[in-house]
Backbone bond lengths (Angstrom), bond angles and torsions (degrees), N, CA, C in turn:
res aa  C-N    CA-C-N  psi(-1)  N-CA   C-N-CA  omega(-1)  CA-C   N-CA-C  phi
1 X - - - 1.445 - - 1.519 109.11 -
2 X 1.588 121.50 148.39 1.107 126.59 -178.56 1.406 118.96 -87.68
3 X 1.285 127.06 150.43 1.499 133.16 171.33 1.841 111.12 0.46
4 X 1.650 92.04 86.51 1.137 91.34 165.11 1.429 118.12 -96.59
5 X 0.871 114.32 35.97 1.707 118.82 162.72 1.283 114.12 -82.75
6 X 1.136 134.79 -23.95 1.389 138.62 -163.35 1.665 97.98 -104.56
7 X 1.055 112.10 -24.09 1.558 125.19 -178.65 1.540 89.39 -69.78
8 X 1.438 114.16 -81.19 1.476 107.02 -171.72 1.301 127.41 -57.51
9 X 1.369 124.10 -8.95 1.189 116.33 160.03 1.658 131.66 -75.71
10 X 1.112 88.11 -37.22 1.830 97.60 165.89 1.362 109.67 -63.86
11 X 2.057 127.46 -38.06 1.260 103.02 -176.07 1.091 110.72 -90.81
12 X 1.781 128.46 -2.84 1.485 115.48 173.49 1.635 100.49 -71.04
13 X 1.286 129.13 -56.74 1.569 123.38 171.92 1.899 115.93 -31.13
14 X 1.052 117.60 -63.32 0.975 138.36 170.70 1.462 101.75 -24.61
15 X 1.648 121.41 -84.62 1.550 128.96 158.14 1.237 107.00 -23.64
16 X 1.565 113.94 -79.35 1.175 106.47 -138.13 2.275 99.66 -65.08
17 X 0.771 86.67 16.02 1.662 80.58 -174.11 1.316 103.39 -102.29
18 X 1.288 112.55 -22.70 1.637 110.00 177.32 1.430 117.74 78.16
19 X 1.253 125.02 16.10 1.252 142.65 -175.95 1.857 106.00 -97.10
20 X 1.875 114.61 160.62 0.982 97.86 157.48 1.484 128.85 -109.23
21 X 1.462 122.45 178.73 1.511 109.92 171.13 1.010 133.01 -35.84
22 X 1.200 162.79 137.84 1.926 159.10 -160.41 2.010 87.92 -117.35
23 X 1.269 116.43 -55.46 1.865 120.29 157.60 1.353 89.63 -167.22
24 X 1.614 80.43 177.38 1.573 117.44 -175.05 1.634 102.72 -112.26
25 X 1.420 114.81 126.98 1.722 116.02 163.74 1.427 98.57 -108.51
26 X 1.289 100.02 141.34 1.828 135.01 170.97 1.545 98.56 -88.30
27 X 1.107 141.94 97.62 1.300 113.47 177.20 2.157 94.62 -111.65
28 X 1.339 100.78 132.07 1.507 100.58 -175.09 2.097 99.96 -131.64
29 X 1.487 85.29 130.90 1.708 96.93 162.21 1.510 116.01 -67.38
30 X 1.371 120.50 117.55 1.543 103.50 164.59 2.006 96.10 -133.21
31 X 1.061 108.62 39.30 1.238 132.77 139.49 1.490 135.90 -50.01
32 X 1.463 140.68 89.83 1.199 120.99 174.33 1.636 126.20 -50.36
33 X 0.926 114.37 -4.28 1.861 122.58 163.31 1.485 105.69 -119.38
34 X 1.422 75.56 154.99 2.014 101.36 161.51 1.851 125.69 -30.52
35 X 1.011 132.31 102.75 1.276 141.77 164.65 1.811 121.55 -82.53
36 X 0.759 89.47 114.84 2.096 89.81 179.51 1.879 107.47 -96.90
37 X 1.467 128.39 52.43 1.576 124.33 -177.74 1.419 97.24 -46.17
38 X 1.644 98.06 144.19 0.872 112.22 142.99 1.815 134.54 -153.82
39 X 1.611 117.84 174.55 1.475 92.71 -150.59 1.382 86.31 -136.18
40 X 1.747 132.10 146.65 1.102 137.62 141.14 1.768 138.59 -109.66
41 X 0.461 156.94 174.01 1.908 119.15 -23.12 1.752 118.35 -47.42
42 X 1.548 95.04 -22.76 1.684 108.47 -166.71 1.735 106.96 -116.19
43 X 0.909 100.93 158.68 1.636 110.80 160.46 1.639 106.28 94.29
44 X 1.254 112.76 -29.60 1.920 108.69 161.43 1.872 91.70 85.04
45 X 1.447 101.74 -106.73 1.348 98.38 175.32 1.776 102.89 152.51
46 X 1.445 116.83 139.43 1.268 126.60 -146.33 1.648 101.28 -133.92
47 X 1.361 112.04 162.06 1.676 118.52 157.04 1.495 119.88 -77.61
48 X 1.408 131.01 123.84 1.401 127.40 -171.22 1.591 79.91 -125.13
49 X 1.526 124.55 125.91 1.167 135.62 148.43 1.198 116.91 -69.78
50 X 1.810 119.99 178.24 1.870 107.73 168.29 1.161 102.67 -44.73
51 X 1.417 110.61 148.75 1.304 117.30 167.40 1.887 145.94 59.40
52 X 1.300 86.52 3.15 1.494 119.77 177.39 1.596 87.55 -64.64
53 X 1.832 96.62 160.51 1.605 95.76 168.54 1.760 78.35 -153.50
54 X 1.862 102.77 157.67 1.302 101.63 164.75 0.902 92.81 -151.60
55 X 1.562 110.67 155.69 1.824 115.52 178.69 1.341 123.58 -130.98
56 X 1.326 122.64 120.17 1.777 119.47 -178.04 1.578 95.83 -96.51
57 X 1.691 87.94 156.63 1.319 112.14 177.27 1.680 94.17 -101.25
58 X 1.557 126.20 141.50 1.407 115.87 177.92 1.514 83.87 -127.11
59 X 1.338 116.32 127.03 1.483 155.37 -170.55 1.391 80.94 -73.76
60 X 2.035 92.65 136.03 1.531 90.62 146.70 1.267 138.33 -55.02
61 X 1.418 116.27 -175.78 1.462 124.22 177.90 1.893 102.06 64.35
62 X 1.335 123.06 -21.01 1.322 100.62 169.55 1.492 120.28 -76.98
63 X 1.226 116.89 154.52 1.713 113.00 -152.99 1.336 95.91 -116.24
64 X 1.519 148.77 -25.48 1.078 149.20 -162.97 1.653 133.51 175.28
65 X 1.083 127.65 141.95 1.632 124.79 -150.44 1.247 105.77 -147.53
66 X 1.372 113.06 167.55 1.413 116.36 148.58 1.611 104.61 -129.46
67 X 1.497 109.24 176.38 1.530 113.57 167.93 2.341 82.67 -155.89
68 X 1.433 84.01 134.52 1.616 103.40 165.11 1.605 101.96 -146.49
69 X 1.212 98.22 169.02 1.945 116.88 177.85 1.845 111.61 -91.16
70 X 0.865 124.95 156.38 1.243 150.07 166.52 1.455 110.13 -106.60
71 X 1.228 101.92 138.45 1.845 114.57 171.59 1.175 118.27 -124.25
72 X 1.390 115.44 165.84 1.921 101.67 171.35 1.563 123.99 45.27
73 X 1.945 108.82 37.34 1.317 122.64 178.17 1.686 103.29 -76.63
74 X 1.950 101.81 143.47 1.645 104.68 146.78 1.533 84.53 -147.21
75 X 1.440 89.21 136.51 1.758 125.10 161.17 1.367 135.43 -113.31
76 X 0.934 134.24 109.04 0.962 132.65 -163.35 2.294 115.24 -82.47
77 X 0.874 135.31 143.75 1.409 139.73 -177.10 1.684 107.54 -24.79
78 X 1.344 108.21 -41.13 1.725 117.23 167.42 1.761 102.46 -67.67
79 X 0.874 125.29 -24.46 1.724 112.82 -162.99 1.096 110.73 66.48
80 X 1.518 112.10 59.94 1.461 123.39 161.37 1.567 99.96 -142.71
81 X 1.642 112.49 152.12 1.634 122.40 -152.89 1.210 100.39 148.64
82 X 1.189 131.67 157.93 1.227 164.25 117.02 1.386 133.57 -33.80
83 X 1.351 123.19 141.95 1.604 131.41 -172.40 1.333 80.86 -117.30
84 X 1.723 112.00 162.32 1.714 133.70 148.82 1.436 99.69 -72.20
85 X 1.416 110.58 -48.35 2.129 110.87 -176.99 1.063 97.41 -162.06
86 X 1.575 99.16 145.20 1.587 119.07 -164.24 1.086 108.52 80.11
87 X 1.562 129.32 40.47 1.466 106.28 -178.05 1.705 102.30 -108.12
88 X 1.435 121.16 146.25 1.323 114.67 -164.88 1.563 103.36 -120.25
89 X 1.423 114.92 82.26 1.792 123.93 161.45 1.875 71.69 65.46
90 X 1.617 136.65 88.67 0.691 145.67 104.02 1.920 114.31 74.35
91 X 1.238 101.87 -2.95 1.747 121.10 178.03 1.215 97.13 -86.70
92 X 1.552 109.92 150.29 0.874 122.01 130.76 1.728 143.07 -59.19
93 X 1.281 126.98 -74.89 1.636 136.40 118.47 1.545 102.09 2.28
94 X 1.134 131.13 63.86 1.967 119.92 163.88 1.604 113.46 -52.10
95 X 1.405 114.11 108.05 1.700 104.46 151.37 1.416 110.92 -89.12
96 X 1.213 123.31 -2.77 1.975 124.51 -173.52 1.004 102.45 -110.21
97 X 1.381 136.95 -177.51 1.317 146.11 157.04 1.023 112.72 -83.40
98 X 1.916 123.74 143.34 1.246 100.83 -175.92 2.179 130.28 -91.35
99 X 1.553 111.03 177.70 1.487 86.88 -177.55 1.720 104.11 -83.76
100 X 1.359 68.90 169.74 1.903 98.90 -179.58 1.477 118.02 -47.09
101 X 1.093 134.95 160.01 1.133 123.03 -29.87 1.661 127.27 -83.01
102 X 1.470 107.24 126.05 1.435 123.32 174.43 1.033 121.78 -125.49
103 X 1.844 120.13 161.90 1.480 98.87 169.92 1.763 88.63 -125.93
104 X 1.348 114.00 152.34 1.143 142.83 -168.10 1.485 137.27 -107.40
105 X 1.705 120.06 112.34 1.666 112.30 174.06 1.396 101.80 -76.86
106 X 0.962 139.78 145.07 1.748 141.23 160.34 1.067 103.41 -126.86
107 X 1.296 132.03 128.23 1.648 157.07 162.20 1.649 115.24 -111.89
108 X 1.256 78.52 129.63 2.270 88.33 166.40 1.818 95.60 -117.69
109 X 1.352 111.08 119.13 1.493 125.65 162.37 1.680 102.86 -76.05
110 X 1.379 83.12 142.30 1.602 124.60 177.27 1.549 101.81 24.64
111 X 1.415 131.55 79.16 1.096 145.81 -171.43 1.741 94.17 -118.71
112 X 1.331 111.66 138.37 1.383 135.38 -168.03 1.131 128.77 -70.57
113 X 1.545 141.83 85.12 1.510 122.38 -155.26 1.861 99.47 -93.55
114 X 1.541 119.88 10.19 1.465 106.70 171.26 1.507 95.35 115.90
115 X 1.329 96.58 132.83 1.467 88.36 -165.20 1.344 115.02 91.95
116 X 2.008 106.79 174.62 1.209 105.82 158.08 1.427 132.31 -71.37
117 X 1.568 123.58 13.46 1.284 137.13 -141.48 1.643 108.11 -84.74
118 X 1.338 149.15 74.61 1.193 132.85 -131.43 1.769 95.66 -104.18
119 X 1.215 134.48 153.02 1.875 133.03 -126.06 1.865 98.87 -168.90
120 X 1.063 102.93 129.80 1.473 103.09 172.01 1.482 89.66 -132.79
121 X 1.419 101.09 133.09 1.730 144.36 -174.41 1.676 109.87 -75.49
122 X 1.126 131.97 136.95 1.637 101.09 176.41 2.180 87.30 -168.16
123 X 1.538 107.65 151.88 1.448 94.51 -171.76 1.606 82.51 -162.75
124 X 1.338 118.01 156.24 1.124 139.52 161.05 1.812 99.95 -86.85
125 X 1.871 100.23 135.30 1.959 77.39 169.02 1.738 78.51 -148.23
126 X 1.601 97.33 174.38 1.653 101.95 -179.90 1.947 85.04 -140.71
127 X 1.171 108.35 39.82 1.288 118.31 -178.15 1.720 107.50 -68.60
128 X 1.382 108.09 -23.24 1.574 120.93 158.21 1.349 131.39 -90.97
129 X 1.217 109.99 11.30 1.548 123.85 -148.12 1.399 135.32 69.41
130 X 1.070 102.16 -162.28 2.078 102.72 -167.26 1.503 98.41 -126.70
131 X 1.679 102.48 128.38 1.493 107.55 -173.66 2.015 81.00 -124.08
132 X 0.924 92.73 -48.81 2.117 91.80 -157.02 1.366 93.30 -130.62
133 X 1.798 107.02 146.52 1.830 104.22 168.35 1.586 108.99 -54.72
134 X 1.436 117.75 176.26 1.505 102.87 138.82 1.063 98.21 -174.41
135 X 1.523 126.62 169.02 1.672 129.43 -179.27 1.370 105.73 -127.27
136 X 1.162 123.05 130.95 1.906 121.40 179.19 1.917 91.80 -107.09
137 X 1.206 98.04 154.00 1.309 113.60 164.98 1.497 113.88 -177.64
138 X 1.642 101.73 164.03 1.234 105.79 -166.94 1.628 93.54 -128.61
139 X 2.007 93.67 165.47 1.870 95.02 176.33 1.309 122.63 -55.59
140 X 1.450 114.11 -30.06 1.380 107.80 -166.68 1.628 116.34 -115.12
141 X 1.882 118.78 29.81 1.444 114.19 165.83 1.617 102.25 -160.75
142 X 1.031 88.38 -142.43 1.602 90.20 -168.73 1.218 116.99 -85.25
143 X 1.761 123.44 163.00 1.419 130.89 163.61 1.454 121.81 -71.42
144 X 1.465 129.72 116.64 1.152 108.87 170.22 1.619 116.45 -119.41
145 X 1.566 116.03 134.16 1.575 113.82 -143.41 1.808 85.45 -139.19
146 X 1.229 100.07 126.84 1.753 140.74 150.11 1.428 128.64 -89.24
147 X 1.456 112.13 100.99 1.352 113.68 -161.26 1.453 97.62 -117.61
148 X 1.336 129.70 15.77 1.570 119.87 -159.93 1.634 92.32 -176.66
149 X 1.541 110.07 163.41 1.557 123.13 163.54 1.658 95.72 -56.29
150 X 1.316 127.24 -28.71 1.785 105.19 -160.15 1.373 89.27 -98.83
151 X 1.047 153.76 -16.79 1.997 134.60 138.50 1.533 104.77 56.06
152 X 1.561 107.58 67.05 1.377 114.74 -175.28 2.203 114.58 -57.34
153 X 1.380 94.19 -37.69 1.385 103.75 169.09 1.547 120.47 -75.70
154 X 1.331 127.25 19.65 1.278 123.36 -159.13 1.865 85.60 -96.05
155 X 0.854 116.55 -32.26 1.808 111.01 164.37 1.534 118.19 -39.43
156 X 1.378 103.01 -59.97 1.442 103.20 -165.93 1.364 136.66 -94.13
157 X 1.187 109.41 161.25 1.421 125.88 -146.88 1.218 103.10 -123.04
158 X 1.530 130.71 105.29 1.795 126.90 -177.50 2.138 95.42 -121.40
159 X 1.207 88.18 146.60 1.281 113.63 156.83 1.628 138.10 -90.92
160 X 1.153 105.36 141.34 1.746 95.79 179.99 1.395 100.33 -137.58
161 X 1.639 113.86 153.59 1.260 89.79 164.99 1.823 145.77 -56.34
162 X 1.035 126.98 174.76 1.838 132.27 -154.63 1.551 77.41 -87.54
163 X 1.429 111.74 128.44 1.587 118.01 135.08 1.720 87.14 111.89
164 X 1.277 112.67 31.77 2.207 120.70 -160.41 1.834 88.88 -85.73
165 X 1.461 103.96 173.83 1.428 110.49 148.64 1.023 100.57 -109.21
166 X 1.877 112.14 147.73 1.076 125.68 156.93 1.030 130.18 -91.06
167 X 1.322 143.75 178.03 1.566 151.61 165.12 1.612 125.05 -136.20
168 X 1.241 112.55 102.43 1.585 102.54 -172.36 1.566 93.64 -114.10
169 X 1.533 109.07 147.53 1.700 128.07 -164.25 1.302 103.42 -116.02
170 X 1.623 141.85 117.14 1.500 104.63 144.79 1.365 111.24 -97.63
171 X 1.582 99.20 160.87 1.471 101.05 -177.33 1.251 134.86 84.26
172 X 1.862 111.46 17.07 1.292 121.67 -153.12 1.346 115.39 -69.54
């Protein structure tokens, strides 16, 4: 398992706020190389080897995120280094988004489809370009998977219900 330090810091925050989960992301390498995820507003961002998986808890009250991969990472013991793409001002830990070229899950939590009906938003985009495949999905709809710069699903936009697990893949 990858840097679970960053894991426990989000779930001691998490606790100590007394709040509940808003969701949970699975994020798993199935990449034959090194993956560097990373996630904003929450989750900072970690080393996932093949097959590594790591998972943030995203606290309520947060309204919307991304998580993309990094390639061609070096970090140094501080968590400072450089990405080839996706690298965000040189951290490890991302508070920014990272630069181009990446390709991107974006989610809006518990966003309103009318009604009392409460909806989490979620899309594959390469609106930054294409660094790594990847597929986002949630428990309760469909997979949507980017395997190339031409990212036929990078249009669409599915809903799941508010409070879902997610699953983001690279390399699917």
């Amino acid at each position: 398992m990858a840097s679970s330090g960053v894991l426990v810091v989000v779930l001691v925050a998490t606790l100590a706020a007394g709040t509940a989960n808003a969701a949970i992301f699975t994020i798993t390498n199935q990449c034959p190389y090194t993956v560097w995820p990373a996630a904003t507003p929450v989750g900072g961002g970690v080393q996932l080897n093949p097959g590594d998986t790591w998972t943030i808890d995203v606290p309520a009250g947060t309204s919307s995120g991304r998580v993309w991969g990094r390639t061609g990472c070096s970090f140094d013991g501080a968590g400072t280094g450089s990405c080839a793409t996706g690298d965000c001002a040189g951290a490890l830990s991302c508070t920014l988004s990272g630069q181009k070229p990446l390709t991107l899950a974006e989610f809006t939590l518990a966003g309103s489809a009318g009604g009392s009906q409460q909806l989490d938003f979620y899309d594959v985009s390469v609106i930054d370009g294409f660094n790594v495949g990847m597929s986002f999905s949630c428990s309760s709809s469909e997979t949507l998977t980017c395997r190339d710069s031409c990212c036929p699903d990078n249009t669409k936009l599915r809903h799941c219900n508010a409070n879902s697990n997610y699953q983001v893949l690279f390399c699917p």
